[in-house]
N, C-alpha and C positions, 0 to 999 in steps of 0.2 A: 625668547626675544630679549636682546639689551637694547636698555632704554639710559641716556645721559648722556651728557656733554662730550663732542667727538670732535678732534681737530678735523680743522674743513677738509685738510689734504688724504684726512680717511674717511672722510662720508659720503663717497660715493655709492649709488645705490641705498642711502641711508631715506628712514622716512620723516621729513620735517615737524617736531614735534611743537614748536610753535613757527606763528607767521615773523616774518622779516621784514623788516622797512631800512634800505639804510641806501646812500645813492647808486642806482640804478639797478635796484633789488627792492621787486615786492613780489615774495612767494607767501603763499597761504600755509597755513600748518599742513599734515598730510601729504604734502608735496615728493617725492619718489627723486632723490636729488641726481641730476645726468652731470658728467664731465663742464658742459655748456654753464652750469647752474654753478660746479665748484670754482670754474673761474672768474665768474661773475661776484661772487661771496670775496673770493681773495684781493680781486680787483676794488673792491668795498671794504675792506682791510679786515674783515672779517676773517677771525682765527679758530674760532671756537661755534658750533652751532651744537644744541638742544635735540636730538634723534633717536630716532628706534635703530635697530637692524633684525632684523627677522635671521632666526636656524634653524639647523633642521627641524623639522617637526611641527612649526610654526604655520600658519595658515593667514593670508591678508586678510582681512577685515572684509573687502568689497566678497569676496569669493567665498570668505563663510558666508555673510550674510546672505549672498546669491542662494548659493545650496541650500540653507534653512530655510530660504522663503519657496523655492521649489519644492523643497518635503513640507511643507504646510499649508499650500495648494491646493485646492480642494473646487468638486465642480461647485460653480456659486461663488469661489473665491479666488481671485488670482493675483500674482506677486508682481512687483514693481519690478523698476530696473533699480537694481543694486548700487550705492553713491554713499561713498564717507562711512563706512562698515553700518549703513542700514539701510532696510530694504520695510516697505509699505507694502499691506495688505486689501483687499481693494472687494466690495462686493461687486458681482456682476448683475444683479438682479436684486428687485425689491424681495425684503422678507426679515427672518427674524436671526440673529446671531446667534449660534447652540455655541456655548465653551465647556469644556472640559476643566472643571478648576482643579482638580488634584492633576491632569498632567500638568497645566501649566505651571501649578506649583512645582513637580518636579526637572520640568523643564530650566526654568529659573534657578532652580538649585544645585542644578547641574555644575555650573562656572558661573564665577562672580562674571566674567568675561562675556557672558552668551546673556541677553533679557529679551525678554516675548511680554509687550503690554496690549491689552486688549478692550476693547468696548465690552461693556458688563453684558453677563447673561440674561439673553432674551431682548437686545438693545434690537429696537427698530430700524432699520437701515435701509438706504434707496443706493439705484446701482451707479457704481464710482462714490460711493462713501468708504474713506478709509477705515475696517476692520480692529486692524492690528498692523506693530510693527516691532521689526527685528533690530536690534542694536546691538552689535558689538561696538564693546564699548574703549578698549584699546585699539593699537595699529593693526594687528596679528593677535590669534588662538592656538592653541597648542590643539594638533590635530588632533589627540585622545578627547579632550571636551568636545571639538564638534562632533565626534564621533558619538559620543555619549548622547547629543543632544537630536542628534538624526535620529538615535535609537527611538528616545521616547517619540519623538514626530513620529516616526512610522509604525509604531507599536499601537496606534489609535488618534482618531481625530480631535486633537487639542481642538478645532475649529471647525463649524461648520454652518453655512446659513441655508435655512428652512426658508423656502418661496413661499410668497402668498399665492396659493389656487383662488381660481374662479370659485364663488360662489355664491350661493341666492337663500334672503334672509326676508323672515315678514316680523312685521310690528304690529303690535296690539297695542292701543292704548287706552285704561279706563278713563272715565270721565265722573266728577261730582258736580251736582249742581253748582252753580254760580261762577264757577273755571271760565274763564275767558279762552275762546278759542284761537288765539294765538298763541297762545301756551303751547297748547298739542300742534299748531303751523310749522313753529318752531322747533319743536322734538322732531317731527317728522323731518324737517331741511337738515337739521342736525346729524337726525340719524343718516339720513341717507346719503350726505357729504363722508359722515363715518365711515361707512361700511364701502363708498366707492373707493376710501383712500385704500382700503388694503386689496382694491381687485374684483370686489363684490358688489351687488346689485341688491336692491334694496325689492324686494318682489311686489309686495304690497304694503299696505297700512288699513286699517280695521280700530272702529273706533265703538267700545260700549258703556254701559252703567259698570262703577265700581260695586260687582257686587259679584259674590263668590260663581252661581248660576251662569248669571251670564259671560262672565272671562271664559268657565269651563269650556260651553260653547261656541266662543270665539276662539279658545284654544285649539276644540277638537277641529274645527270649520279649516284652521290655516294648516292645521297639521294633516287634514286630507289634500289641501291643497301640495301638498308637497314643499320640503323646501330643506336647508343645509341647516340650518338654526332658526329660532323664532327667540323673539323679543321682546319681551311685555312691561311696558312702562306704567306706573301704577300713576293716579290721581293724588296717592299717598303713598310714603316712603312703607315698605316693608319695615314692620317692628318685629314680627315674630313668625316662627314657621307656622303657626297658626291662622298668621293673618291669609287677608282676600287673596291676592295674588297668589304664594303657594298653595293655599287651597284650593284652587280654581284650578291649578297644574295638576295635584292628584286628585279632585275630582275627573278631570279629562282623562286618568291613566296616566297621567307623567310619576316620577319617581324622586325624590328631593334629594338631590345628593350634597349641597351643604349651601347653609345660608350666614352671611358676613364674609369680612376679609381683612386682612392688617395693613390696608391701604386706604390712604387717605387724601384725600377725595376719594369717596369709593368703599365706605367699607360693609352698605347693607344692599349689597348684591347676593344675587342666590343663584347656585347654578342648581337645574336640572335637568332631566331627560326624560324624552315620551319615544319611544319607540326610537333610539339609539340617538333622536336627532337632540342635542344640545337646545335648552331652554333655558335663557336669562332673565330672569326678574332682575331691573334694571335698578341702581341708583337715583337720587331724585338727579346727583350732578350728569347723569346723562342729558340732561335737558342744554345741558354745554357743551361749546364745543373742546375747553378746553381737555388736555390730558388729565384722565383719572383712574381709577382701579378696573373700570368696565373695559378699558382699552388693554389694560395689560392680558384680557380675558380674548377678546375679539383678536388681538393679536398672533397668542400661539392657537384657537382653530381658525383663524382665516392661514396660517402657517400650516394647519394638519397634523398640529401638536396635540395630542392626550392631555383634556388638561381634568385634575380629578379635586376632592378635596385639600388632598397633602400640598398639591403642587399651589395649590390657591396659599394653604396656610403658610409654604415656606416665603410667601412674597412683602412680608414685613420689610426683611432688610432690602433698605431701599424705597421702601414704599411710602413714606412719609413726602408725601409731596408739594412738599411748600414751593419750591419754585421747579422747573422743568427748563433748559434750555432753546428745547426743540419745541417749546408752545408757539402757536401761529403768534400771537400778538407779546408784546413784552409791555412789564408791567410798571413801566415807571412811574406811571400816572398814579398809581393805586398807593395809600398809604401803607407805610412801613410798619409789617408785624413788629409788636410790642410784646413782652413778656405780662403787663399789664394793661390793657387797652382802656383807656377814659370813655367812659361812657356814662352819661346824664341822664335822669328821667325828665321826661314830659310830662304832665300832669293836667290836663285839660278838663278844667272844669267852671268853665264860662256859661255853658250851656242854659237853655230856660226851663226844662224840665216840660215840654209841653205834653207827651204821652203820659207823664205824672198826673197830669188831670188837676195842676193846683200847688203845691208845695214844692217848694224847692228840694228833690231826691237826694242831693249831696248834703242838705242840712239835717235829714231826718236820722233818727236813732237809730242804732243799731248794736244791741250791746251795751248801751248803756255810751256809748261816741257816736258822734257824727258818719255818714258814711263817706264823704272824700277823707276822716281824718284815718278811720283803718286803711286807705291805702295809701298814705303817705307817709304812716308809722311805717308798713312794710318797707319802702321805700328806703324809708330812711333805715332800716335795719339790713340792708342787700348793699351791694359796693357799688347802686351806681350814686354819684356824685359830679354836681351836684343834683338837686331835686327842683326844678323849675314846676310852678302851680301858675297855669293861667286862669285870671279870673275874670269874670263879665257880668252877669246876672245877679243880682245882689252880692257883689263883689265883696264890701265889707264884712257881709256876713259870713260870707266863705272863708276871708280872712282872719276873722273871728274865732272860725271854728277850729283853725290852724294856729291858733294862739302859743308861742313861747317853743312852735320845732322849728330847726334850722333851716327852711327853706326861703327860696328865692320866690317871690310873688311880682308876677308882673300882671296888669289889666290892661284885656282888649277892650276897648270901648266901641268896638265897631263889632262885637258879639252876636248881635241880631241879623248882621251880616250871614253866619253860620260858621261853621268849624273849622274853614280853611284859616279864616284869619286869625286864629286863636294858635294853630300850627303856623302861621308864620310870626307873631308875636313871641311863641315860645322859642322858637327859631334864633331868635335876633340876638333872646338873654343867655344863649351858651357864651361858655369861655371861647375863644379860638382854639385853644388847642385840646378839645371833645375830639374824640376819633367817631363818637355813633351818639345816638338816644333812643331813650326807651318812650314808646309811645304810649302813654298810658290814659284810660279813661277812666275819672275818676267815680264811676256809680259800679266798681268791680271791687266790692269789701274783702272777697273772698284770696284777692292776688296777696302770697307771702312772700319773704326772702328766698329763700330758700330757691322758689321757683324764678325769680328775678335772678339770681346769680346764677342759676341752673345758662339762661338764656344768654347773661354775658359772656360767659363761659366757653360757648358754644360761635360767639362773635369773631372773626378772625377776614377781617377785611383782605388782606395779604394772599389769603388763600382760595379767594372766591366767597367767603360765606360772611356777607356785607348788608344781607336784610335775615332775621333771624325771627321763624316765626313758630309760637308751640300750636301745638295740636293736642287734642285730645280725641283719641282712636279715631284718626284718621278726621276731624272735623278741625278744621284751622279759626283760632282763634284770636286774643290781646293778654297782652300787650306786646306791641312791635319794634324790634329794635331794627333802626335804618342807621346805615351807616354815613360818613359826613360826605361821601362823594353826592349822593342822592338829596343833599337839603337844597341844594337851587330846584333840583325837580319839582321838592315838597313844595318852595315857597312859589311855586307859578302855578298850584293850584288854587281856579276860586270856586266860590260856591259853598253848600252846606253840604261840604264831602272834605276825607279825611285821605290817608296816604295810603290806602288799601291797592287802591287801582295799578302801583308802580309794582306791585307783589307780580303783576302780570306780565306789567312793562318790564323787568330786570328780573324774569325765573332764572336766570343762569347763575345770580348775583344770592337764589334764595334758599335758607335748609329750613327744611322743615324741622322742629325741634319736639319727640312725642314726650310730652311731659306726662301723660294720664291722669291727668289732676282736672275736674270737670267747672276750676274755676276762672280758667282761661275761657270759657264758654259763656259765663255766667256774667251781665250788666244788665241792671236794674231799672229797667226803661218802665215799667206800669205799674200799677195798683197792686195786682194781681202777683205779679214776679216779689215785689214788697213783703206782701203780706206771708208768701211761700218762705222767703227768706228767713222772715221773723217766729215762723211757726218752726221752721226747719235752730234757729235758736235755742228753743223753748229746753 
C-alpha cells in the first residue's frame, strides 16, 4: 500500500486519508475517492490530497476485517457487519467467555496491522454483549498477514462462550444463638436471586444449629434430596479446614478439595464434593448481593466448567476486587478507600456499674491501674485516633483516673438515661473527617494494640467491609468498628441499648474479623467475673 500526498488529478480510486472541509466538499477520511469527488476537490482548488492506494497483494480493511470475524465465529458467538476496517464480536447467549490467551497473543503478533481485543477470561456476559473486536488498523493488509492470521483463527478457538445450563441448588444454613432471623431472610433472597441470575433454581433452604453433628445431617438429608450443588452458609465465617462447616461435609462423606482463594471479597470459601456433586462452604460476603469470589465459582459450574483447586488458585490476577463495573448498584455514595483510613475510639464509660453490686467497675484495680485506664493505654498505643472517653457516673472520678493521657473526655449528663446517649454524645466529639470508630467498652482490660489495629486494618468502607466485628472461635464479640455511613443510624438509637442491633440491620456491610484472642469476649459486669480476673493476675 502507498500511503502520502497525491495530486488530485491521480487520486482517483485513492483512499481519503484524512477528512476535507473546504467549500462544497465534506468527505470523511476513508472515503474510496470517484471521478464525481476529483472534481469536486478541483473545483475547491484543491491540488494536493493526503491518500492510500492499495497493490497488489493488499487487502481493504472492511474485507480483512469481514473474513477474520467469520473465522472467529463461533456457536455462542457471532460477527458484526464489517465498517471502517473493524468488525464486533457479539455473544448470542448468556454465559461465560472461554479465551485462549497464547493464541490471541499470537494472533496479535502476527502484524502490527491485524489486533483481536477481548473481554478477560471467564468475563460474565448476557446475549448481544460485545465479546471482542477486530481492527485493522490501516486502510489495507498485505494478504500474507491475513493469511497468517486466519491460520491461527482456525488452528483453534481463540474464543468461545460456555452457556449457563439449568440447574438446581439447595442452601443449608447454620444458626447461633442470638442471630436475628433476617440475617438468614436475607441470605436466602440473596441466594436465590444469585443462583436464578445464572439460569438456576434455588431448590430448597434448610436451616440448623452451628454445630459439626447436625450440618453433617442436614448435609446428608439435601444430598439425598438430590440436587446439582449444595451451599452451606455458616453462622461463622470458616477459619480452618477444621472448622464446623468442613467437618460437617466430611462427616457426611463429602471430600475437601480446597479451602480459601486469592479473591477479595471472597477469599475463605471452600470448595468440596460428596458424591461428585460440587459443595460450597460459602463466604460470610455471600450474605451480599454484591460481586465477590463465590460468584467467580457459581459462574464456571452454573457454565459446566471444571472448576478444581489450581483453577480457583490461578484466580488472584484480577481478583482484588475493589470496585466491579458490572455491580447492580454504584458506589458513590460510600466513602472513598484511603491507603490510611481515620478511625477513632469510643470509649464508653458513663455506665453505673449496677450488676457490680456497689463500686464503681471502671475505678477498681487491676494491676495495680484502674480498669477503664488499661483500656485506654491500649488504645492509645493501636492507630486509632483520636481516643474519645464518655463519662457520666462519677464522672470526675473516671476523669481522674485518666489523669495526664491524651484523650478527649466528654460527659453525658443524661447517663442514667442508658447507653444510647452516651453513643450519641461520643458521636458528636468526632473530627468530621473520621471515616469509622471503634466501639469500645470500657470494663474490657483485657483489649491490646495489637488487636485494635488487627481490626482497623481489616476496615475498608470502599469495599463493602464498613462494620468490622472480631470473634473468637466463632462467638462475636467488642470492640466494634462502624463505619461513618452508619452514625445517623447509631445516633437514632434510644434506650439502654448500644449498636449491636445494626450488626443485623447491615450484614452485607459486615466481616467478621477471627482474632482468637478470648478478650474480645471478656467485660467485667459482676463480682464474680472480678474476682476471676484478679485471681487469673495472680
Amino acid at each position: 500500500m502507498k500511503f502520502g500526498p497525491l495530486p488530485v488529478t491521480e487520486a482517483l480510486g485513492a483512499i481519503l486519508a484524512h477528512g476535507i472541509r473546504a467549500a462544497g466538499v465534506d468527505f470523511r477520511k476513508g472515503r474510496r475517492l470517484s471521478a464525481e469527488d476529483i472534481a469536486l476537490l478541483a473545483r475547491a482548488g484543491m491540488e494536493t490530497v493526503v491518500a492510500a492506494r492499495l497493490e497488489p497483494g493488499d487487502v481493504q480493511e472492511d474485507e480483512a476485517a469481514a473474513r477474520l470475524g467469520e473465522a472467529l465465529a463461533r456457536p455462542g458467538i457471532r460477527a458484526g457487519r464489517a465498517a471502517t476496517g473493524r468488525v464486533n464480536l457479539y455473544a448470542e447467549g448468556p454465559g461465560l467467555l472461554q479465551v485462549a490467551r497464547d493464541l490471541v497473543d499470537r494472533f496479535n503478533m502476527a502484524h502490527e496491522a491485524i489486533t483481536l481485543a477481548t473481554l478477560p477470561p471467564y468475563a460474565r456476559v448476557a446475549a448481544r454483549d460485545m465479546v471482542a473486536t477486530i481492527k485493522i488498523i490501516p486502510f489495507a493488509v498485505p494478504e500474507s498477514a491475513l493469511r497468517d492470521c486466519l491460520a491461527i483463527a482456525g488452528g483453534g478457538a481463540l474464543l468461545d462462550l460456555a452457556p449457563f445450563r439449568r440447574f438446581g441448588a439447595r442452601l443449608i444454613q447454620t444458626q447461633l444463638p442470638g442471630m436475628a432471623e433476617k440475617i438468614f431472610d436475607k441470605t436466602l433472597r440473596v441466594t436465590r436471586e444469585r443462583i436464578a441470575g445464572l439460569g438456576g433454581e434455588l431448590l430448597s433452604e434448610n436451616r440448623c444449629p452451628h454445630e459439626t453433628d447436625a450440618l453433617a445431617a442436614a448435609v446428608a438429608a439435601a444430598h439425598r434430596q438430590g440436587c446439582d450443588m449444595l451451599l452451606i452458609a455458616g453462622a461463622s465465617a470458616i477459619t480452618d479446614r477444621r472448622d464446623v462447616v468442613p467437618g460437617a461435609i466430611e462427616a457426611a462423606g463429602g471430600r475437601l478439595r480446597h479451602f480459601g482463594m486469592p479473591v477479595d471479597p471472597g477469599n475463605l470459601l471452600l470448595l468440596a464434593e460428596l458424591d461428585g456433586v460440587p459443595v460450597l462452604g460459602l463466604p460470610g460476603c455471600c450474605r451480599s448481593p454484591k460481586r465477590n469470589g463465590l460468584d467467580w465459582v457459581l459462574e464456571r459450574l452454573a457454565a459446566g466448567l471444571e472448576v478444581g483447586p489450581e483453577d480457583i488458585m490461578r484466580m488472584g490476577v484480577g481478583g482484588l476486587l475493589a470496585e466491579i463495573p458490572e455491580r447492580p448498584q454504584p458506589r458513590e455514595a460510600r466513602p472513598r478507600a484511603t491507603a490510611e483510613p481515620k478511625v477513632a475510639a469510643l470509649v464508653l464509660a458513663a455506665g453505673r456499674s449496677r450488676r457490680m453490686g456497689g463500686p464503681n467497675k471502671l475505678l477498681l484495680e487491676i494491676g495495680g491501674k484502674p480498669m477503664v485506664r488499661h483500656v485506654v493505654e491500649a488504645l492509645l498505643a493501636s492507630r486509632a485516633r483520636p481516643v474519645v472517653v464518655v463519662t457520666g457516673h462519677e464522672g470526675d472520678r473516671v476523669a481522674a483516673a485518666l489523669a495526664h493521657l491524651p484523650v478527649t473526655l466528654v460527659h453525658n449528663p443524661d447517663y442514667a438515661a442508658g447507653l444510647s446517649g452516651s453513643l450519641r454524645v461520643g458521636l458528636d466529639a468526632l473530627p468530621e473527617e473520621i471515616d469509622g470508630v471503634l466501639v469500645c467498652l470500657a470494663d474490657m482490660p483485657r483489649i491490646t494494640a495489637p488487636l485494635v489495629d488487627r481490626l482497623i486494618e481489616a476496615f475498608d468502607p470502599a469495599r463493602g467491609r464498613a462494620i468490622i466485628l472480631p470473634t473468637c472461635h466463632g462467638k462475636r464479640g467488642n470492640p466494634v468498628l462502624f463505619g461513618r455511613a452508619f452514625f445517623e443510624a447509631m445516633r437514632a438509637i434510644r434506650g439502654d441499648v448500644g449498636a449491636r442491633h445494626l450488626l443485623g440491620d447491615f450484614a452485607e456491610e459486615l466481616l467478621e474479623v477471627e482474632v482468637g484472642d478470648p478478650a474480645v469476649l471478656l467485660d467485667l459486669d459482676t463480682p464474680e467475673m472480678l474476682r476471676a480476673e484478679l485471681e487469673r493476675g495472680r
